[in-house]
C-alpha positions in Angstrom: 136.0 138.2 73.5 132.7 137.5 72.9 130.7 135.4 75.4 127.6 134.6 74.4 126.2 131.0 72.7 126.7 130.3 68.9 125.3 128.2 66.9 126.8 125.7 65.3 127.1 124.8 61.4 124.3 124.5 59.1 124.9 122.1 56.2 123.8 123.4 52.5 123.4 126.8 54.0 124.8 128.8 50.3 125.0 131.5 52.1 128.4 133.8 51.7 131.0 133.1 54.3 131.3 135.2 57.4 134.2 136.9 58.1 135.5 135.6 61.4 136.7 137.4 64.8 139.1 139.8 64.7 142.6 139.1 65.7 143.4 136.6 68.2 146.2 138.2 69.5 145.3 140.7 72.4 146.8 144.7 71.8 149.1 145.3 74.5 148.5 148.4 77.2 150.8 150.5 74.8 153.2 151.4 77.8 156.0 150.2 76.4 158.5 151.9 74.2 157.1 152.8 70.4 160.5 151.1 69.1 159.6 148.0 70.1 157.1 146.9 68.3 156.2 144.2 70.3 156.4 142.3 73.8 158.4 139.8 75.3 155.7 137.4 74.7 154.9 138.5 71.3 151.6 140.6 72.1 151.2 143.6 69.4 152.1 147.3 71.1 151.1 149.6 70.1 152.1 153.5 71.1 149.7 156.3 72.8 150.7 158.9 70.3 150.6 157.7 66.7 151.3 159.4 64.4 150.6 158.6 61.0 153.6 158.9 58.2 151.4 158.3 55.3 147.9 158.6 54.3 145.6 156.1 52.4 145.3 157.0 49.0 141.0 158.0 48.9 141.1 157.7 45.1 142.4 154.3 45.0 140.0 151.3 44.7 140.9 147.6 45.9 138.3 146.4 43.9 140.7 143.0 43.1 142.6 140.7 44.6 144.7 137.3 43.2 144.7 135.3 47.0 147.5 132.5 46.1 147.6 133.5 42.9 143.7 133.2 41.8 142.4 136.0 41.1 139.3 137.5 42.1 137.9 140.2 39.7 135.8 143.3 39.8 133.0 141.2 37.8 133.0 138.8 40.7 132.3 141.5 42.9 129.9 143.5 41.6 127.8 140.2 40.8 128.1 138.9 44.1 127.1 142.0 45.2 124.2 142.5 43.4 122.9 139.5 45.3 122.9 141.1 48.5 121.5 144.5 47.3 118.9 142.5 45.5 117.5 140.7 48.8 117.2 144.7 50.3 115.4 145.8 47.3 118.1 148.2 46.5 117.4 150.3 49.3 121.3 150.6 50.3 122.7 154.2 50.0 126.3 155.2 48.2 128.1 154.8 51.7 126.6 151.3 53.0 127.1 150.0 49.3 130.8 151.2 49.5 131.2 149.0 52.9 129.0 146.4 51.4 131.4 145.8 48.6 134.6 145.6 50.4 132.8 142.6 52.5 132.0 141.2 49.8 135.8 141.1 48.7 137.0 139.7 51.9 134.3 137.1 51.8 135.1 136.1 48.0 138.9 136.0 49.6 137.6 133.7 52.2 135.5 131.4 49.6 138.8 131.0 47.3 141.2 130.1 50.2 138.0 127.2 51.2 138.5 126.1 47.3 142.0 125.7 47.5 142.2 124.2 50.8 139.7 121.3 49.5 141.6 121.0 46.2 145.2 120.8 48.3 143.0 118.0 50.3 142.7 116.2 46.6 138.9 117.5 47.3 137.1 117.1 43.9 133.5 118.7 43.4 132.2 117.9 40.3 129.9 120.3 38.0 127.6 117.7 38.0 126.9 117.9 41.4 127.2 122.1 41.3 124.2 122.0 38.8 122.2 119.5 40.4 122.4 121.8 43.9 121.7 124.5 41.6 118.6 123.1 40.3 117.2 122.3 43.5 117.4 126.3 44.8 115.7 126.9 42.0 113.2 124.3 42.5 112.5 125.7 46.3 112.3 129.4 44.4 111.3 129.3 41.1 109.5 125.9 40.6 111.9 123.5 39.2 112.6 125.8 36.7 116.4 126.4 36.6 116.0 129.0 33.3 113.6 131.4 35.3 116.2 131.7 38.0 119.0 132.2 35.3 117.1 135.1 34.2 116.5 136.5 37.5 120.2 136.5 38.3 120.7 138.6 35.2 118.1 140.8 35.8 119.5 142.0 39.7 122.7 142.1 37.6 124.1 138.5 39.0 124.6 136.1 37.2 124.5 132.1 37.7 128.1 131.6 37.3 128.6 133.6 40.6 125.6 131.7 42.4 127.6 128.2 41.3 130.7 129.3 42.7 129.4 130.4 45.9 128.1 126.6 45.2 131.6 125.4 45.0 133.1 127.2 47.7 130.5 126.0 50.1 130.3 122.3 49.1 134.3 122.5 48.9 134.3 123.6 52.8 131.7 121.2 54.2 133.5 118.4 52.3 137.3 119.3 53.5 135.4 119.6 57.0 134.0 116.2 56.7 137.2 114.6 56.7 139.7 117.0 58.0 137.7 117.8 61.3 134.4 115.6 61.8 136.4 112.8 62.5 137.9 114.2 65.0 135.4 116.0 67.0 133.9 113.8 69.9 130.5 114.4 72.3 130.6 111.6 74.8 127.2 110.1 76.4 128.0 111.6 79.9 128.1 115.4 78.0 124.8 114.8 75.8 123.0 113.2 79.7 124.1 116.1 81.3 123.0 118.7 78.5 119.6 116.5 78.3 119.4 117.0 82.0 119.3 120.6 82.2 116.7 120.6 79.5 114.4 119.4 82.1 115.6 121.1 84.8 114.2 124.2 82.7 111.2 122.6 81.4 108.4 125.2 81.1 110.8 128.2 81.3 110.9 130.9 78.7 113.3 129.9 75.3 114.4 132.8 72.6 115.1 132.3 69.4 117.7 135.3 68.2 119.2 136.4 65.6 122.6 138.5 66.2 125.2 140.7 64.3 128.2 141.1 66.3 130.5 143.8 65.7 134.0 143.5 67.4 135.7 146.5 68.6 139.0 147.9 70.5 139.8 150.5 72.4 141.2 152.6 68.9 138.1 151.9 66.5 135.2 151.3 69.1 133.8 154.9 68.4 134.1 154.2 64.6 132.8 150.7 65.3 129.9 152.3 67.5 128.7 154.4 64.4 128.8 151.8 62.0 126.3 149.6 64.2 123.9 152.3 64.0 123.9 152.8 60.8 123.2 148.7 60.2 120.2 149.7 62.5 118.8 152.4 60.5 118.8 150.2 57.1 117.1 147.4 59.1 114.4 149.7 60.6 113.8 151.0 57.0 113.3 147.3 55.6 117.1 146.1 55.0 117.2 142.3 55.5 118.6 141.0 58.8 119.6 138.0 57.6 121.7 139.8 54.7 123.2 142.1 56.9 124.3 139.4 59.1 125.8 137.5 56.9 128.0 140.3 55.1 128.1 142.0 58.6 128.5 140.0 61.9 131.9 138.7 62.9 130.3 135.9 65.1 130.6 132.5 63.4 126.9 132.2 63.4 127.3 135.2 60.3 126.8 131.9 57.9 123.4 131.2 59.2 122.3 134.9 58.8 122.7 135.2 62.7 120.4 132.8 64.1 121.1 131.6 67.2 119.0 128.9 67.6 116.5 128.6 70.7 118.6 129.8 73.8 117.5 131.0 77.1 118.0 134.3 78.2 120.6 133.2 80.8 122.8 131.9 78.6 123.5 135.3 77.3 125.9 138.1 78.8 123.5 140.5 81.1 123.7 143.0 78.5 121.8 141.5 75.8 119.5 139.0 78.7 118.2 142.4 79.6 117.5 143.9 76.5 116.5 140.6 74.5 113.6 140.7 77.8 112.0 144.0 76.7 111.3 142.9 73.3 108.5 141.0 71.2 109.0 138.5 68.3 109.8 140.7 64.8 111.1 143.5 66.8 114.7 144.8 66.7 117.6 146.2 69.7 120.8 147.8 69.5 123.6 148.5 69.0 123.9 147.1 72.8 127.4 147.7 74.0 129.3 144.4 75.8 132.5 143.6 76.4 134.7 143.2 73.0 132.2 144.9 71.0 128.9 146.3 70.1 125.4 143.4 69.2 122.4 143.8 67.6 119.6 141.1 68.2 116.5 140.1 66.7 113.7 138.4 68.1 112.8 135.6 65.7 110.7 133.9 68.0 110.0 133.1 71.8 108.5 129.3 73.5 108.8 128.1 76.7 111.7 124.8 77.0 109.6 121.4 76.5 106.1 122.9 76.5 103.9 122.0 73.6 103.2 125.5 71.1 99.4 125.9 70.0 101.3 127.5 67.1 103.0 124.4 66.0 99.6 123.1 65.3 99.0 121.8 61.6 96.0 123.6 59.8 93.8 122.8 57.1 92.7 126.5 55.1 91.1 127.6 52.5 92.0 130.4 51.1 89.0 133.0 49.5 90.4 135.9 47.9 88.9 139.0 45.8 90.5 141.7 43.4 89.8 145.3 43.2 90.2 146.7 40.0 91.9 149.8 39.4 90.9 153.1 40.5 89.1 151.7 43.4 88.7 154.0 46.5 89.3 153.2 50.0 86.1 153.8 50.6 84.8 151.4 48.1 87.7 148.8 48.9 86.2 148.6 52.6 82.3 148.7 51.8 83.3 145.6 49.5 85.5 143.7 51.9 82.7 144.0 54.4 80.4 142.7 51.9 82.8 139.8 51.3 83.0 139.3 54.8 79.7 138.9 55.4 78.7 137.0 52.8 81.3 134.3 53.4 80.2 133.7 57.1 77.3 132.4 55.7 79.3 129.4 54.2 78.3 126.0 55.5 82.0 124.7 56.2 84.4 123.7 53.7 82.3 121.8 51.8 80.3 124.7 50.6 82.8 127.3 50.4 83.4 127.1 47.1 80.0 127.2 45.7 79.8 130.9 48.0 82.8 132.0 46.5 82.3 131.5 43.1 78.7 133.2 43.6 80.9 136.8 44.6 83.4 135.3 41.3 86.2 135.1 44.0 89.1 132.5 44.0 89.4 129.7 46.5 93.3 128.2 47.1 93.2 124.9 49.3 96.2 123.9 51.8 95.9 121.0 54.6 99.6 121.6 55.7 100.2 125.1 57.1 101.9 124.8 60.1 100.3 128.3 62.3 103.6 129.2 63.1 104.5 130.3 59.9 101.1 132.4 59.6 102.0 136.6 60.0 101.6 137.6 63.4 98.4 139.4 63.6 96.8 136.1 62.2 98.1 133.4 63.9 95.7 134.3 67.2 92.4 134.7 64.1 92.7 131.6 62.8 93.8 129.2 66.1 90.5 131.0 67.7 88.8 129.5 64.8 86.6 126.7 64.6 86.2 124.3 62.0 84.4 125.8 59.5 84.3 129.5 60.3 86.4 132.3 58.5 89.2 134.7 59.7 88.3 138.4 59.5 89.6 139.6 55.8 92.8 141.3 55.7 95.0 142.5 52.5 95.1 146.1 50.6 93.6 147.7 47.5 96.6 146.7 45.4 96.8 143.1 46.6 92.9 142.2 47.1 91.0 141.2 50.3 91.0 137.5 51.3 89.9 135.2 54.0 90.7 132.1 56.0 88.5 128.9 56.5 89.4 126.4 59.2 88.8 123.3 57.9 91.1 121.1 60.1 93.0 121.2 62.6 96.1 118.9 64.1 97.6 120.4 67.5 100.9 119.7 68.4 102.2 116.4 70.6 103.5 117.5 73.8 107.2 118.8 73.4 110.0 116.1 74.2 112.6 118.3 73.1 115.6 116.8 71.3 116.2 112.8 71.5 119.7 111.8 72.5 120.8 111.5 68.9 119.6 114.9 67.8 121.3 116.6 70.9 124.4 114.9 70.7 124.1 116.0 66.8 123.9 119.8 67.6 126.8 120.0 70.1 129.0 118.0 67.5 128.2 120.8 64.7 128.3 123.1 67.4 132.2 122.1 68.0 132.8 121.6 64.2 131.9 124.8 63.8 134.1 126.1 66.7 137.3 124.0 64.6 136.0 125.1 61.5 136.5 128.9 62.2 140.4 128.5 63.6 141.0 126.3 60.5 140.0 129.2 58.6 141.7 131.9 60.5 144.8 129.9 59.9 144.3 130.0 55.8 144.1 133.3 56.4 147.0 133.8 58.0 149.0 131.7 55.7 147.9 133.4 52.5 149.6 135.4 49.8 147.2 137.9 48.7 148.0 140.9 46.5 145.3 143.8 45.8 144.7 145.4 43.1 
């Protein structure tokens, strides 16, 4: 079983639904005899020398399933699909998209039996309430402009009627969790004042945020298992989206939040993955590690120290400058004209006159008083919080994308960290133990469902 910290539920994630652990009940130590199938106490036994009478049938697709008799189509599939080979650019071969589908089918199985449990609970969403949460993703993505993501969907070979049920399914779960398990989940004072406690206790001590796939394994399949968390690292090395492949991948309950999680220290993990999660740097990848019940692979989102204030949660004040080269430019040309941009941009007065310097080299000037540095790439954050107000960041971009530089021209640090207030805290553990509830509740759905393949 795995040990280490999850996360607990995000609300208005839309992301598809993990598939949860493995089975709950443990494989017996296969001593016993192969006719009995199982144990006095109902563990599964299973024999040293299997043999198999019958083989799968290679040629034969369960592309479709009817789970309680709703059916879940090949259409559905290959759309849903589309949406996760989409977000990794298409750079999935014949093999991983083959293992990618059937996820995808278990995870559509998953979404249906969420619908019908909410429906059973006299659960109604509304299409009203679908569109209007469809409007707003494609607000935060395509500019309140609802039409340009219809035709992106298309495009990748989605469509939006799959996005809105993924809509359903999730707004169906979080609502039949709202009243079939908040109300019963309870954090008392004394657990939030201890928690708050220990915050304090490790006040200026290093924090990780981590994202995680966790693939569960047995002593039958943890070879197979093994090679199948290698190949997950390969796609991610060559650009395959962690986040993706957690959520179609990981078998932790954290797989709905694309494996984030949250801000942990490293002790809180199994030794394992404290020692490798050490070695690393923010942006950089580990694994497969091996630990008890299975094989991890983590990602280093981020990395703070526990109540300290972050010069990279300071608020900036930029302007953007920015030039084009047009085509056919040389490298060599690219750089002699990016140092001449350079240059002639340090001789900007401040803010103020930035944009009469720009528009003298006919360059275009983008103004933003709200980037937090955090958010800047790497190799820039340390440019531009060395900055001053008024001066520029070296130029940075490519001969396809143009060269551009960074003005300071204001600056708010950060507060010094508090951490979470008692509401907040007691906030997180309760979604944290939602979550926990929510993942039997659906393991027992599963367990109680008719499901025929196709």
């Amino acid at each position: 079983m795995k040990t280490s910290i999850r996360k607990g539920l995000i609300k208005g994630s839309f992301a598809i639904c993990a598939v949860a652990s493995a089975l709950a009940t443990p494989i017996a130590s296969a001593q016993q005899e192969p006719s009995q199938p199982n144990d006095a106490q109902g563990n599964i036994s299973i024999p040293d020398d299997v043999k198999l009478f019958a083989q799968n049938n290679p040629n034969m697709r369960r592309a479709t399933a009817v789970v309680n008799g709703d059916v879940i189509t090949g259409t559905d599939v290959d759309q849903r699909l589309a949406l996760i080979l989409a977000a990794n650019e298409n750079k999935v071969g014949e093999e991983e998209k083959t293992r990618l589908r059937l996820q995808v089918l278990r995870n559509l199985i998953d979404e249906t039996l969420q619908i019908q449990a909410a429906k059973a609970a006299d659960i109604d969403i509304k299409q009203a309430e679908i569109d209007q949460t469809y409007a707003r993703v494609a607000g935060q993505n395509f500019g309140q402009n609802p039409g340009a993501m219809d035709a992106y969907l298309v495009r990748v070979g989605s469509s939006p009627s799959s996005l809105k049920r993924q809509i359903r399914g999730e707004l169906s779960w979080q609502r039949l969790l709202s009243r079939n398990v908040a109300p019963f989940i309870n954090v008392s004072d004394d657990e939030v004042k201890e928690v708050m406690n220990r915050l304090q206790a490790a006040k200026g001590t290093d924090e990780y945020r981590l994202g995680e796939i966790f693939l569960a394994s047995n002593d039958q399949d943890d070879a197979q298992v093994g090679e199948n968390a290698r190949k997950i690292v390969e796609q991610l090395k060559g650009g395959g989206s962690f986040v993706a492949y957690a959520r179609q991948y990981s078998q932790a309950s954290t797989a709905a939040v694309g494996g984030d999680l949250g801000w942990i220290r490293l002790a809180q993990l199994p030794t394992e993955l404290a020692s490798a999660a050490s070695d690393i740097n923010p942006g950089q990848l580990v694994g497969p590690i091996k630990i008890p019940g299975g094989y991890s692979i983590l990602y280093l989102i981020d990395k703070r120290k526990v109540l300290t204030a972050d010069p990279r949660d300071a608020v900036l004040a930029l302007k953007q400058v920015s030039i084009n080269f047009p085509a056919g430019t040389t490298q060599a040309q690219a750089t002699a004209r990016a140092k001449t941009f350079a240059t002639t941009m340090q001789t900007a007065k401040g803010c103020g006159a930035v944009d009469e310097v720009a528009a003298k080299l006919g360059a275009q000037v983008v103004a933003n008083d709200q980037v937090r540095a955090r958010d800047l790439p790497g190799p820039l954050q340390n440019a531009v919080l060395s900055l001053s107000i008024g001066e520029t960041s070296p130029p940075f971009g490519s001969i396809s994308e143009g060269v551009r530089v960074l003005m300071l021209c204001g600056r708010d640090d950060a507060p010094n960290a508090s951490g979470p207030n008692f509401e907040q805290l007691q906030s997180q553990m309760e979604d944290d133990r939602i979550n926990k509830r929510a993942q039997m509740y659906l393991r027992d759905l599963r367990r109680d469902a008719v499901i025929e393949y196709n």
